[in-house]
C-alpha positions, 0 to 999 in steps of 0.5 A, a space after each residue: 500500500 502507497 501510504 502517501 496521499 494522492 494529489 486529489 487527496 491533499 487537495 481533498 485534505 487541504 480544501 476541508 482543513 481551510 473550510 473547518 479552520 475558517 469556520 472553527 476558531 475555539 471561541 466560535 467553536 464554543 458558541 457554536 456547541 451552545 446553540 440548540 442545533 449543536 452545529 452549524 448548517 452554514 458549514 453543513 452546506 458548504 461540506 455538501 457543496 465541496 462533495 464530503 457528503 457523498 463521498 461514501 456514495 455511490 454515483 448512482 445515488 448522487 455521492 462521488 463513490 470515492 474509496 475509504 482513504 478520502 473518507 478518513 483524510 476528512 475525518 482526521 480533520 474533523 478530529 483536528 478542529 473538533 468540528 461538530 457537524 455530524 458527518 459520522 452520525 448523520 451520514 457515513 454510518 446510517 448511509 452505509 446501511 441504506 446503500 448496503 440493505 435497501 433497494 435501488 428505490 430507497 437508496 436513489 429516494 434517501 441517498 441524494 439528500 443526504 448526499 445534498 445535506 437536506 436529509 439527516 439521517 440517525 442510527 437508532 440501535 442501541 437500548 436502554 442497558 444494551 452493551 457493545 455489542 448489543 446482538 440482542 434487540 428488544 424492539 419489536 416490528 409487526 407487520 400491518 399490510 405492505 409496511 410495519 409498526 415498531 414499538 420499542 426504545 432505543 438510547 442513546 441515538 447520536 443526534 438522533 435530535 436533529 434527524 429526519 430519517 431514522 434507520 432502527 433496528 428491530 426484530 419481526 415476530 419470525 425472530 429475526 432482527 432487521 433494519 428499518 427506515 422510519 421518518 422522525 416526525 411519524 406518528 408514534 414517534 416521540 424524541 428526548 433530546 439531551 446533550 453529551 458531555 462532550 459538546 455533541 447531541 443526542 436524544 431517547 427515541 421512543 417508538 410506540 406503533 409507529 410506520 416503518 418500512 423494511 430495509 432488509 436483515 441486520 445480519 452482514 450488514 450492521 457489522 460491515 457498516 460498523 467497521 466502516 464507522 470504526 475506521 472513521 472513528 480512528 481517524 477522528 481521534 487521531 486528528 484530535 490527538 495531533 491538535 492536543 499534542 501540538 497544544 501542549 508541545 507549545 504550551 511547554 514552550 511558552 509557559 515559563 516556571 522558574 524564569 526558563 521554559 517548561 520545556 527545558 525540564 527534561 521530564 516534561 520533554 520526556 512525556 512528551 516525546 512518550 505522547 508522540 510514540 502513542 501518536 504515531 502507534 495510533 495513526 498506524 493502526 489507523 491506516 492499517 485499518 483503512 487499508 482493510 476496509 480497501 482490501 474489503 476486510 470488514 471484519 471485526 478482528 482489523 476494526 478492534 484491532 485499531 480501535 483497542 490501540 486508539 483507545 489507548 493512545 487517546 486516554 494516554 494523550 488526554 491524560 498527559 494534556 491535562 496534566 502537563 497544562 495544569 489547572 488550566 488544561 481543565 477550564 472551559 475556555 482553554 481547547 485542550 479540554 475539549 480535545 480531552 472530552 472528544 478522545 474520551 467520547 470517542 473512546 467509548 462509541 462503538 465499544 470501548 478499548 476494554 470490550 475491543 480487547 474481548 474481541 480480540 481474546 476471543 479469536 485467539 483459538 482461531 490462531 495456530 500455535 507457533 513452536 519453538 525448538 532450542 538447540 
């Protein structure tokens, strides 16, 4: 694999890193975040203007059918500047799972707008006391002549706020669990929106008979679309660790104890340089996870991989920030706390490093034992 960009993907890089950096400094980021939204639809529309938003798409469905590496290249600088739009949540994710289990009819209605940025799309999967990952689903789907109804709740359901479509998981009365396409604003439907702790959105969809319209099985399909959004996950964390390391390497120049730099403190450079190792650990098992999804290797072994390694790069990478900015590394008004709250958000979506590391401890039988012989 060619690790170096391609040209159209720098200029893809560049064009998202001028857009989010003229959009994004810390301060309007923090007016942004506080508004009811959570986001700005000026940039949401300028993304879908650039084509970020079909990236992932099919030509066929108004996207620009483009590989997973551009899809990371924007997803590294959404982590670096903490943008807040959903692009994960509202399109890679759920959009993956209409292009993979709907027919042509559904994707060629749904993709398009979303593709064009008039239609937000949310996965609501997860339940209340669910655990990654949750294989038990207790929504149920009856059928009612040629469409269905879903009686269920599903929590949390990221930005499932501000969505108008909603792809929900259910399991029909055969036993089987299946996708379904449901609009927000259905009767049946009732949202609770809330926020997180990091800056984002979310909201507890309650469905109670509400008309929906079947996608296809879950089984294939939410695993492969999980590892796409794994992948994009990584990314976001490595862009956002790079700005935290970057924050603190120019505070320990700057900020002066005992009238010399804290740079000069050969500990503190120490931890630094330890904080550039799980940098650059972390964006490897990025990219070696980007090349999976290339290969067409969607499997959940690549995907937990990256992610156990990232999860633990992110909490070192918090942890350090904090600690080496000191009190200040804490306060709302100083970014290096919000690249703390988004690493340790990000560590916990889709299974934290702790479940990650199960998955992996349970494909250890799969492996032939290697013997060695001393002569």
């Amino acid at each position: 694999m060619d690790f170096e960009l391609t040209d159209e993907q720098v200029l893809l890089r560049d064009t998202v890193r001028e857009l989010l950096a003229r959009a994004y400094d810390p301060e309007n980021r923090l007016k942004v975040i506080d508004t009811e939204l959570g986001w700005n639809r000026d940039v949401w529309s300028q993304l879908a203007e650039l084509g970020v938003l079909g990236l992932s798409f099919s030509e066929a469905d108004g996207g620009m059918d483009a590989g997973p590496v551009e899809t990371m290249v924007v997803m590294e600088e959404i982590g670096r500047r903490l943008a807040p739009e959903p692009l994960l949540d509202a399109v890679l994710l759920p959009g993956a799972l209409i292009a993979r289990a709907g027919t042509d009819e559904q994707r060629q209605r749904v993709l398009p707008g979303v593709a064009a940025g008039t239609t937000l799309l949310a996965l609501a999967h997860d339940e209340p006391g669910s655990r990654w990952p949750a294989t038990e689903v207790a929504t149920r789907a009856e059928a009612d002549g040629d469409g269905y109804r879903l009686t269920g709740v599903k929590n949390p359901v990221a930005h499932g706020d501000c969505a108008d479509q909603l792809v929900v998981s259910a399991t029909g009365t055969d036993g089987v669990q299946a996708l379904f396409l449901v609009a927000a604003d259905a009767a049946g439907v009732a949202r609770k929106p809330y926020r997180t702790f990091d800056g984002g959105r979310g909201a507890q969809v309650e469905f109670t008979a509400a008309p929906a319209e079947l996608l296809g099985p879950v089984a294939g399909v939410l695993d492969a679309a999980i590892g796409t959004a794994q992948a994009s996950l990584c990314a976001e964390a490595v862009g956002a660790m790079s700005e935290a390391l970057r924050l603190t390497t120019d505070y320990l120049k700057t900020r002066k104890q005992f009238g010399v730099p804290l740079s000069t403190f050969q500990t503190l450079t120490q931890r630094a340089a330890n904080m550039y190792v799980s940098l650059e650990l972390a964006r490897s098992m990025s990219l070696y996870l980007t090349a999976a999804l290339a290969d067409g290797d969607v499997g959940p072994v690549p995907a937990s991989r990256a992610r156990l390694q990232v999860s633990r790069a992110a909490r070192h990478i918090g942890q350090e920030a904090v600690q080496m900015h000191g009190g200040i590394g804490i306060t709302t008004e100083y970014p290096v706390s919000h690249y703390v709250a988004r690493l340790t958000a990000v560590e916990r979506v889709l299974g934290g490093g702790n479940d990650h590391l199960q998955v992996l401890a349970r494909q250890v039988g799969d492996y032939e034992l290697a013997e060695f012989q001393c002569r």
